[in-house]
Phi, psi and omega in degrees: 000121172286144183254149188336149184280174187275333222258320183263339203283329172319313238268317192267342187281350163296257206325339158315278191318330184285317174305325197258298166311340176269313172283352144282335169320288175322263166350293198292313153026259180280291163318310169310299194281337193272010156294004166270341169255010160350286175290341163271339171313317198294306187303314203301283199288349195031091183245139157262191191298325196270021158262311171311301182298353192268342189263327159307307181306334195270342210256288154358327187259314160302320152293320195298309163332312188235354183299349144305315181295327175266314202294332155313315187292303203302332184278002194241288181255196193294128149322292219265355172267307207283316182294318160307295191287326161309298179306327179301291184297335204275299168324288171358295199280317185306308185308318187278324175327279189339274200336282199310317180088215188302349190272185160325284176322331162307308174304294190278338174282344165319309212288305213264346195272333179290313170296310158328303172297010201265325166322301174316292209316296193322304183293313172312309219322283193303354123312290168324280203287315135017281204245007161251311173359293201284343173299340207093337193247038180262003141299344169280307170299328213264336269207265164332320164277334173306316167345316197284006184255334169304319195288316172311281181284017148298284166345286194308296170329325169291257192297304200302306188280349174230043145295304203288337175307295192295291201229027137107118243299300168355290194290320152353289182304303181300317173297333167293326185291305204300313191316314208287337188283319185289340199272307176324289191336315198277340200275342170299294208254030170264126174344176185250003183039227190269140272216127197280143202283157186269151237259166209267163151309159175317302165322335180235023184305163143267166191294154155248137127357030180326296214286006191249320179280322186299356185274331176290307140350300203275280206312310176283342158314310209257011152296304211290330196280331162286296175312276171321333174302329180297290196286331157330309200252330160341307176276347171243025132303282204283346147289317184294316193250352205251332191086351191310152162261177204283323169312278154024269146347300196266348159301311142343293156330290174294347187272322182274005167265325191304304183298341188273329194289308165322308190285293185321320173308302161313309169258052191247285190298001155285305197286332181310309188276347207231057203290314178301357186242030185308302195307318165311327207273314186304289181318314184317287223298319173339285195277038170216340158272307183317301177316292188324309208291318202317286191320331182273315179278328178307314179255031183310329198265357142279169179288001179284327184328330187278330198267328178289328189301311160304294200290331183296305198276001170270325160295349175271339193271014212239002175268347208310312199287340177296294184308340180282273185265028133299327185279303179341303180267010169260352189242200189272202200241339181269356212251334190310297179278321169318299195309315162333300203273016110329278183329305168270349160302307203309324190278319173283329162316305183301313187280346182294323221240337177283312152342320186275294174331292212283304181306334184264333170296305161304346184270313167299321186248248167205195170272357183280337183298305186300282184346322183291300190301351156284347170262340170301317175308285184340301181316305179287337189290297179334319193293306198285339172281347185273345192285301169282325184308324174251030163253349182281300198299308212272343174271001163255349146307314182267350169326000000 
């Protein structure tokens, strides 16, 4: 058997990527936009701010909850099956939310759709590392598919709200299930690229490298607990305390997803060329969304607060593909969708828990308490990256 040319292996490994972006796309969607319909969750559901942020956060906290599970599932059986039943089950729970409408049953299948998205993101990881690693360009793939997530909550801030404005959150929903059935579509009929090696017992798995891993793990919490304190709250900042209507709100919304698309992209191919300095690339953002948040609670009470407030949540959106494929290129290649799904209980525990945080801080307090208390996470991210960065310098030292 010959083996495959440079040329088909580029040609199928893209075609991956185009599969790995549609089904995040699908995905990020439906996680992106519905914090962009805030204020109709609220109407829909007569939620205050903390009831909207408890009903995002659980549905966040339910992927926390099983992104182990699929990320297991993915190393044990085909990675592109285990990502189909996700998008499948996921199409499902939105479709059924849609029927019932307002009721309970809206509620927990919302809910149960969260346990369901934790599949796509995990199973591609681990194709995407697969068919690039050796190209060299997987930071440009993980960077890029990541890309889909801004673009999700474009959708969403857009399009999503103002299905649900004209003709009412139902249709939202019905509408979020048919993208994810098309994002299925594309992970069926993407080449099959390079074919995966054979997998080993549990017993003979190699070992990772936790304690080596864990600054990383901690580093993503507390990017998710700043990124979600944003993107959660945002469109019901600017009705509540800014006045903007829901339109407004989701355009906003969406313009701050739009500048995150350029950027994830951009530094996916800086970290391609400049791979020892990812982690650096990571602390900058840190400590430069912190500053931006510091600057919103000192001037909450003028109007710039909203343009800081944009620039704060397009630097909180710009670690995921850096952080990613560090962990990537940090374990063994067998290892890869367990540690993913380590890796997204952390991130998805965190943005599930941050809405409810943030929402209670405000409610209790004020928004300058929150904005603070997101830039103390920013910070603590900055720390936990300086912590691997120099357990990385002393294991190549001591080599």
């Amino acid at each position: 058997m010959t083996n495959p040319s440079p040329e088909k292996l580029r040609r199928d490994a893209l075609g991956i990527l185009a599969a790995a972006i549609a089904a995040q796309l699908a995905v990020s969607t439906a996680q992106q936009g519905l914090p962009a319909l805030g204020p109709i969750l609220a109407s829909t559901f007569n939620l205050t701010t903390s009831g909207v942020g408890l009903l995002l956060g659980t549905i966040s906290l339910g992927t926390a909850v099983a992104v182990i599970f699929w990320g297991n599932l993915a190393d044990r059986i085909d990675d592109r099956l285990v990502a189909l039943i996700g998008l499948v089950g996921t199409a499902t729970c939105f479709a059924v939310a849609a029927y019932f409408k307002a009721s309970q049953v809206a509620h927990f299948t919302l809910i149960f759709a969260g346990i369901m998205m934790a599949s796509p993101t995990v199973a591609m990881t681990k194709g995407l590392a697969r068919n690039f690693v050796h190209l060299g360009n997987i930071g440009f793939a993980l960077s890029t598919r990541q890309a889909a997530v801004p673009v999700g909550g474009v959708i969403g801030g857009i399009v999503l709200t103002g299905i649900a404005v004209a003709h009412g959150l139902s249709a939202a929903l019905y509408a979020l299930a048919g993208l994810i059935i098309i994002g299925g579509l594309f992970v069926i009929f993407a080449p099959a690229g390079l074919p995966e090696p054979p997998r080993l017992k549990a017993e003979n798995l190699p070992p990772v490298n936790w304690r080596r891993l864990l600054p990383i793990l901690i580093a993503a919490a507390f990017f998710c607990l700043t990124q979600l304190g944003i993107v959660a709250l945002l469109t019901l900042y600017l009705s509540s305390s800014r006045g903007w209507t829901p339109t407004h709100a989701g355009q906003l919304y969406a313009l701050m997803m739009a500048f995150v698309i350029p950027l994830r992209i951009r530094l996916g191919v800086i970290s391609d060329r400049y791979p020892t300095q990812r982690v650096k690339f990571q602390i900058i953002i840190a400590l430069l969304g912190a500053t931006l948040l510091l600057l919103c609670a000192v001037l909450e009470q003028y109007a710039i607060v909203v343009p800081l407030l944009f620039l704060a949540g397009i630097s909180a959106m710009g670690w995921n593909g850096l952080l990613f494929t560090t962990a990537v290129v940090a374990v063994p290649p067998e290892r890869v969708g367990f540690t993913q799904g380590v890796l997204h209980s952390f991130i998805f525990a965190a943005g599930g828990l941050s809405p409810i945080i943030m929402s209670q801080i405000v409610e209790s307090f004020s928004w300058q308490a929150a904005w603070t208390v997101m830039a103390i996470c920013s910070v603590m991210a900055a720390v936990s990256l300086k912590i691997f960065d120099r357990a990385t310098v002393q294991v190549k030292e001591s080599a």
